[in-house]
C-alpha positions in Angstrom: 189.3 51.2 134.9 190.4 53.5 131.9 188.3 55.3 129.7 189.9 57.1 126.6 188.2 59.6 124.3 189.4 60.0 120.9 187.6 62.4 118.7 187.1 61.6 115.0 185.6 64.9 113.7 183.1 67.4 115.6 180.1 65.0 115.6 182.0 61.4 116.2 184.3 60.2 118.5 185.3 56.4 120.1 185.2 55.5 123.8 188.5 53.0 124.5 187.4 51.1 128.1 190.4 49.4 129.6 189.2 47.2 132.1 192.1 45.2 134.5 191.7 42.2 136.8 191.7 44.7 139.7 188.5 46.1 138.5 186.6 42.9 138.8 188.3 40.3 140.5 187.2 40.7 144.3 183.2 40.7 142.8 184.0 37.7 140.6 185.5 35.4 143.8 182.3 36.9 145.9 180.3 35.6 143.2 182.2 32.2 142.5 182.8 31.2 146.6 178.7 31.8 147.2 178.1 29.6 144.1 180.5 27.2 145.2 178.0 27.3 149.1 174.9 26.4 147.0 176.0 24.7 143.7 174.3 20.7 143.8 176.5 19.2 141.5 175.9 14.8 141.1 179.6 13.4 143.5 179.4 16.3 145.7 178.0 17.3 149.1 176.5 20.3 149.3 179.5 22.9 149.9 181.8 21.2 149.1 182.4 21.2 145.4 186.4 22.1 144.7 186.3 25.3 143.9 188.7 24.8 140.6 185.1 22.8 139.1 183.5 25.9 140.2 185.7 28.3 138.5 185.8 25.7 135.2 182.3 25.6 135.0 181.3 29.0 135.9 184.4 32.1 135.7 182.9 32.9 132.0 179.4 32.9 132.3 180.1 35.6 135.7 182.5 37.5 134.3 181.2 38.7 131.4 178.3 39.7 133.3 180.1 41.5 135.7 182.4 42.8 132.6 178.7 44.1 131.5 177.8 46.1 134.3 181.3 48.0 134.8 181.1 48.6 130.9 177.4 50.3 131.2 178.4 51.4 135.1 181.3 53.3 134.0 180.3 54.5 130.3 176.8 56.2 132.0 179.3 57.8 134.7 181.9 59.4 132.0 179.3 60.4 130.1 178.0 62.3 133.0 180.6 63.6 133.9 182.1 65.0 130.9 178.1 66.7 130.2 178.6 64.7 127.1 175.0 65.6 124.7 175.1 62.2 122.9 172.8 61.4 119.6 171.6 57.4 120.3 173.6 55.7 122.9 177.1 54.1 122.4 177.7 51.7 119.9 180.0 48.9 121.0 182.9 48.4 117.5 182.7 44.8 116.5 186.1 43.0 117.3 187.5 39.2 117.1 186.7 36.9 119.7 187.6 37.7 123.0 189.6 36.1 125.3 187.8 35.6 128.7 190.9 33.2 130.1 192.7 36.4 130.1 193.4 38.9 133.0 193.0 42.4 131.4 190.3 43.8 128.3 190.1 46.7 125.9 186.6 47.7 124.9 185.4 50.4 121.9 182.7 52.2 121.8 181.6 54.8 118.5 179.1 57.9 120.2 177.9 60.3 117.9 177.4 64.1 119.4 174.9 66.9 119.0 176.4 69.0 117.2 176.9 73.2 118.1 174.7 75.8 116.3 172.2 78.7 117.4 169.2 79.4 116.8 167.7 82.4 115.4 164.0 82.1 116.4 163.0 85.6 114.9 164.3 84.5 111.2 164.5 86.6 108.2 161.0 85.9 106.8 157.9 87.0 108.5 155.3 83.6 109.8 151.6 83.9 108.6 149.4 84.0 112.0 146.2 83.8 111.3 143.4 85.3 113.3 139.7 83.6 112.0 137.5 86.8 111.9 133.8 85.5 113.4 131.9 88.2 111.3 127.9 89.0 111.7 127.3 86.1 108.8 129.3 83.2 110.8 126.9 84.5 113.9 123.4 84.2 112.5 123.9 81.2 110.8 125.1 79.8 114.3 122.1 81.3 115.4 119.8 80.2 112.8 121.4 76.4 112.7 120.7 76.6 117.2 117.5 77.9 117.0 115.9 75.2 114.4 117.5 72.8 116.9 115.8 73.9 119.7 112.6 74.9 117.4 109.2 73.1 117.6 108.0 71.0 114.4 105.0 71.9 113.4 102.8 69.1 111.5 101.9 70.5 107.4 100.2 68.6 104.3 102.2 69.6 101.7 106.4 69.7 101.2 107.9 73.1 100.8 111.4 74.1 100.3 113.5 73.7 103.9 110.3 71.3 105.5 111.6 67.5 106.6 109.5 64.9 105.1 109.1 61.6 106.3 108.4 58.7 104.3 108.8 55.1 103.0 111.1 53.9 100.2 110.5 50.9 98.0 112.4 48.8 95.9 110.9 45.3 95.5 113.8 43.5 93.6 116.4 45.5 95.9 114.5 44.7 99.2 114.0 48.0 100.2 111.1 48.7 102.3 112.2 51.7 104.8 111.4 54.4 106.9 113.5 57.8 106.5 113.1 61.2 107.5 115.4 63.6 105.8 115.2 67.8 105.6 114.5 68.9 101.3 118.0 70.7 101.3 119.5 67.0 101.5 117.7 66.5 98.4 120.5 67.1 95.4 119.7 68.3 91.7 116.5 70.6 90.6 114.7 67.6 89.0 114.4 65.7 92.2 113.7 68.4 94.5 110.7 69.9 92.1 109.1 66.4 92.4 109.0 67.1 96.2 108.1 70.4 96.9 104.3 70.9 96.3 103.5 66.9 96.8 101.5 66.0 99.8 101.1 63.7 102.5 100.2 59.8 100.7 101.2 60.5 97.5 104.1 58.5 95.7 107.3 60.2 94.1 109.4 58.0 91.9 113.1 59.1 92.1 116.4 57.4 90.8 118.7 56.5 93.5 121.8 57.7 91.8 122.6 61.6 92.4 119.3 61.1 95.1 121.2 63.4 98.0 124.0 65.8 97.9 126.0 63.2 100.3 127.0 60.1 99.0 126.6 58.4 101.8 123.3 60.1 102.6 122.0 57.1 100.2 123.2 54.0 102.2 122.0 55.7 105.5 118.5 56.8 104.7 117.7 53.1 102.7 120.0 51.5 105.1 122.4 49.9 102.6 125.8 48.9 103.2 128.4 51.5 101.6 129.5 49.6 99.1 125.8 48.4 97.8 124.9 52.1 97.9 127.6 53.4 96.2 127.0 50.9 92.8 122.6 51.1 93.2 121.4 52.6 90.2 117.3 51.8 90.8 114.2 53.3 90.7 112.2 53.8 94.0 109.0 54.7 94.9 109.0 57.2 98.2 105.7 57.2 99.6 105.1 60.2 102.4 103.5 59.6 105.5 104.2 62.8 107.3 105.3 66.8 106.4 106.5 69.0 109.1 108.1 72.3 109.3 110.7 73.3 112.2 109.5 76.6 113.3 112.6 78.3 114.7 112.9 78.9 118.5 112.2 82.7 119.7 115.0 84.4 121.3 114.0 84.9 124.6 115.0 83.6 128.2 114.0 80.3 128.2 116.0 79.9 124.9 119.1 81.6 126.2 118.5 79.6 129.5 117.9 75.8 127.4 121.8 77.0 125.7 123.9 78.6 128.6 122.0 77.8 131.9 119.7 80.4 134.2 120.2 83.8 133.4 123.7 83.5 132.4 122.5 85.3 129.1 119.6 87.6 129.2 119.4 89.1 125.8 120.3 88.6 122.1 123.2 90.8 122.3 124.4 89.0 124.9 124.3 85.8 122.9 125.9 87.0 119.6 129.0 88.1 122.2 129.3 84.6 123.9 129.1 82.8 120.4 131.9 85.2 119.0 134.0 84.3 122.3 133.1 80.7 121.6 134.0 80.9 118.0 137.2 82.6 118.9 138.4 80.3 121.0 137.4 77.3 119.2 139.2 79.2 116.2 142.3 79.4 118.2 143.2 76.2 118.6 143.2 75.6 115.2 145.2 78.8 113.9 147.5 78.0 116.9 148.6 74.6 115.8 149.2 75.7 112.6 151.5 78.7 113.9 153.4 76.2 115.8 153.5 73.9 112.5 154.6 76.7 110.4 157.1 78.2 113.0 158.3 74.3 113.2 158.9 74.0 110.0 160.8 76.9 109.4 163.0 76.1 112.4 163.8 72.7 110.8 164.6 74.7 107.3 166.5 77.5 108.4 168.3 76.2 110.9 171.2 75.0 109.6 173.8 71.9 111.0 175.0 68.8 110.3 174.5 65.0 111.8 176.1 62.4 112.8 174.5 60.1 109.8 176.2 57.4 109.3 176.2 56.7 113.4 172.8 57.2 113.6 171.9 54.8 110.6 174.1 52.1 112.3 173.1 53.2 115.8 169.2 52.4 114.6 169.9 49.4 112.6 171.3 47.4 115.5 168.6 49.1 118.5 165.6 47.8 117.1 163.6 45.0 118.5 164.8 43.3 115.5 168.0 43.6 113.5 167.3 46.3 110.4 169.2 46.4 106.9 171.2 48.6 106.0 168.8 50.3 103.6 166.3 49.9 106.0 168.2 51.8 108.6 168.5 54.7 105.9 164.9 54.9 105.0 164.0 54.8 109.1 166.8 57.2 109.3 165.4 59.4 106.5 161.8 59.1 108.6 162.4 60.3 111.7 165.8 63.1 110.3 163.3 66.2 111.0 161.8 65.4 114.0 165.2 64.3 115.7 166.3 67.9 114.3 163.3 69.9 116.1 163.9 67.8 119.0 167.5 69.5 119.0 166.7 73.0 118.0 163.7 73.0 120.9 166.3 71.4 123.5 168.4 74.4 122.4 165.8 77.1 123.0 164.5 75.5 125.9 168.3 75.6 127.2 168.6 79.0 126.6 165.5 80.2 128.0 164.8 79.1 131.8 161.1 80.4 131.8 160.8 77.5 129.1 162.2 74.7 131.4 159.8 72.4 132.9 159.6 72.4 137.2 157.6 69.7 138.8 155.6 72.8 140.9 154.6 74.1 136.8 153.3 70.7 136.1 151.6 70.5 139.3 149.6 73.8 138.6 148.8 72.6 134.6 147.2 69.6 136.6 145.6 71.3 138.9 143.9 74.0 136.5 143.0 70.7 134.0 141.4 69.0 136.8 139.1 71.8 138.0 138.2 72.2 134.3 137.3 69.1 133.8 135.3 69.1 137.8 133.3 71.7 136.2 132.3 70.8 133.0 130.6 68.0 135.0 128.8 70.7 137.2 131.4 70.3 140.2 132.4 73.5 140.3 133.0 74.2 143.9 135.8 70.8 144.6 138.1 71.8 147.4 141.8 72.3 147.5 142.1 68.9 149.4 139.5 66.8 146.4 141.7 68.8 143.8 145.1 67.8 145.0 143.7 64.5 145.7 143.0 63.7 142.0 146.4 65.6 141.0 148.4 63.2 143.2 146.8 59.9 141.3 147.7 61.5 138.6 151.2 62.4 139.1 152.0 59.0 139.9 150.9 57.7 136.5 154.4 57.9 134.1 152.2 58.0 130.8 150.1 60.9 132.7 152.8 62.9 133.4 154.5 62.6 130.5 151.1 63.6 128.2 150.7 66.6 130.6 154.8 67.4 130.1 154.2 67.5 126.5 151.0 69.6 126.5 152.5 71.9 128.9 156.1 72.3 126.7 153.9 72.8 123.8 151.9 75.5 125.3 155.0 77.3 126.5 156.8 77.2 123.3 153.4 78.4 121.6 153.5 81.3 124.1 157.3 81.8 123.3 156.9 81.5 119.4 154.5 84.4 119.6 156.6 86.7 121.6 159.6 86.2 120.2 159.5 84.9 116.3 158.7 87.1 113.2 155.0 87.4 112.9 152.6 88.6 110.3 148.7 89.0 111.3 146.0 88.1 108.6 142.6 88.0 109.3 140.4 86.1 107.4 137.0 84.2 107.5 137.1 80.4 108.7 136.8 79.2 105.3 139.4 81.3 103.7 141.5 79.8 106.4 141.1 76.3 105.5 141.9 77.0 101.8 144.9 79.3 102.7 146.2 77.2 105.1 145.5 73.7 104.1 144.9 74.0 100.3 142.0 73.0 100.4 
């Protein structure tokens, strides 16, 4: 066996496999003489077919399977050996028929290679990090919002702004006949809401369903339509009230903080206002760290600058489908999945060049571990033993698709980490929903 590299240009090169008799001959007899013990064939005993109708009927068929393991035995071996960082796997060149009657074959293989560039993860232009500020107005609306939840209603006759009314809605010819209960600030438009506030229990407000609630599909919900009969309903109803209440907020005292956080975990308003800004903040985090790592992403995939093997890779994915792609289909696939093929090189770089980035099995052990106590606790098992941990961590480790979510998750997190050490940063604080316009244009 002979395998010949022959280098196009820096990104593609052909494998020539020359494969003599000697290279498969003794397997091909092993094969043909234990065929030969077992073939039933209709004239012949058992064992004793001639082995020249053996060979005739079937040499072919066995060597070109064996032909196909020493091809993929020996190209995964070079390749090996030679530390070869190959785009797609080899791509076999189409030639004429071949000749199995004969003794000796040539085989050619295209490979397209990664190409060689660094990576400069500081960059020239500073990335946006943002840093969601949870100021004093974020707080007492949190505040407000929890204590109205775990408030007491508190029965009234007549609607003010902010009470929840509960009612029936008609509609003869529509069919609507329906109980809702819904807070006034769902209410939309001034007309509508000055029919409610100052009515009383049993008296009858005629509204018009369209432009009824500030939601859209506040409307199908509270007459229980479907969406698409709610959305078109342009009626008159009737909304007769049966019952006013008002939600009188919860008092901030222990049993409140106790109902939220558990026993005397927070014994005082102050104490609550700094848990919900640590709850905010790391809520907020996620958030504004995805988008770092987006952003950081994206500037990797711009400014880093090399070239492809294209025209392998569009071949390489036409013909490594589960079915056979076009040729323009194979560009538009190609033109798909370009970027993400190009991070996938610039993180291998990085990781490469940074050992604290490369994944051991002990690392993803411990990310289990950690994740499984986490999630033992949130459940209120918060005193699991080494033994119950490791346990769990072993099921999981056995599970491919397990371990290769927690591999990505954990690579994530450490390139996060990296990114923020090492790339050109710019801090800007900013309230949640400047964020979401600022960062997502909304």
């Amino acid at each position: 066996m002979n395998i010949k590299r022959t280098d196009v240009d820096a990104l593609n090169a052909t494998l020539t496999l020359d494969i003599a008799q000697a290279d498969y001959q003794d397997k091909v007899d092993k094969i043909l003489a234990d065929y030969r013990k077992t073939a039933n064939i209709p004239g012949f005993r058992k064992g004793h077919v001639p082995a020249s109708l053996i060979r005739k009927k079937y040499r072919t068929p066995i060597l070109v399977d064996e032909i196909n393991k020493l091809i993929q035995h020996e190209l995964n071996e070079y390749i090996t050996k030679e530390d070869l960082n190959l785009l797609g796997n080899p791509l076999p060149k189409e030639q004429e028929s071949i000749d199995w009657e004969g003794e000796d074959f040539s085989f050619e293989f295209e490979i397209g290679l990664a190409p060689d560039f660094e990576v400069d993860v500081k960059g020239k232009k500073a990335i946006t990090h943002y840093e969601i500020k949870t100021d004093d107005k974020t707080i007492n609306d949190q505040i407000d919002r929890v204590r109205e939840q775990y408030g007491r209603l508190v029965a009234k006759k007549e609607v003010a702004e902010g009470d929840e009314v509960t009612g029936v809605f008609r509609n003869d010819d529509e069919n609507i006949n329906t109980d809702a209960t819904f807070s006034t600030s769902k209410i939309k438009g001034k007309t509508n809401l000055k029919k409610l506030v100052g009515a009383k229990v049993g008296d009858q407000i005629e509204f018009k369903t369209k432009n009824l609630f500030n939601e859209e599909t506040d409307l199908a919900h509270y007459l229980k339509l479907e969406n698409d009969q709610a959305s078109d309903l342009n009626v008159a109803v009737t909304f007769e009230i049966t019952e006013v209440n008002t939600r009188e907020k919860a008092e901030l005292n222990q049993e409140f903080f106790d109902k939220l956080f558990g026993p005397d975990v927070i014994k005082s308003e102050e104490e609550l206002r700094e848990r919900l800004r640590e709850d905010a903040k790391k809520q907020f985090e996620q958030q504004t760290d995805q988008k770092l790592l987006t952003d950081v992403t994206e500037s990797l995939i711009e400014n880093t600058k090399f070239d492809l093997p294209a025209d392998f890779l569009k071949r390489w994915i036409a013909n490594n489908g589960e079915n056979e792609l076009t040729e323009e289909e194979a560009a538009q696939e190609y033109e798909r999945s370009e970027k993400g093929l190009r991070y996938q090189l610039i993180e291998s770089n990085i990781v490469k060049n940074n050992e604290d980035l490369q994944l051991k099995f002990e690392d993803l052990q411990a990310y289990a571990r950690d994740m499984i106590r986490q999630q033992m606790a949130q459940y209120g098992h918060t005193d699991a033993t080494d033994e119950e941990v490791d346990q769990v961590v072993a099921r999981i480790m056995s599970n491919q698709d397990e371990v290769k979510r927690m591999s990505e998750q954990l690579q994530n997190e450490k390139m996060l980490k990296f990114f923020k050490e090492n790339a050109k940063l710019k801090k800007k604080e900013l309230t949640y929903e400047e964020f979401i316009k600022e960062a997502y244009d909304a």
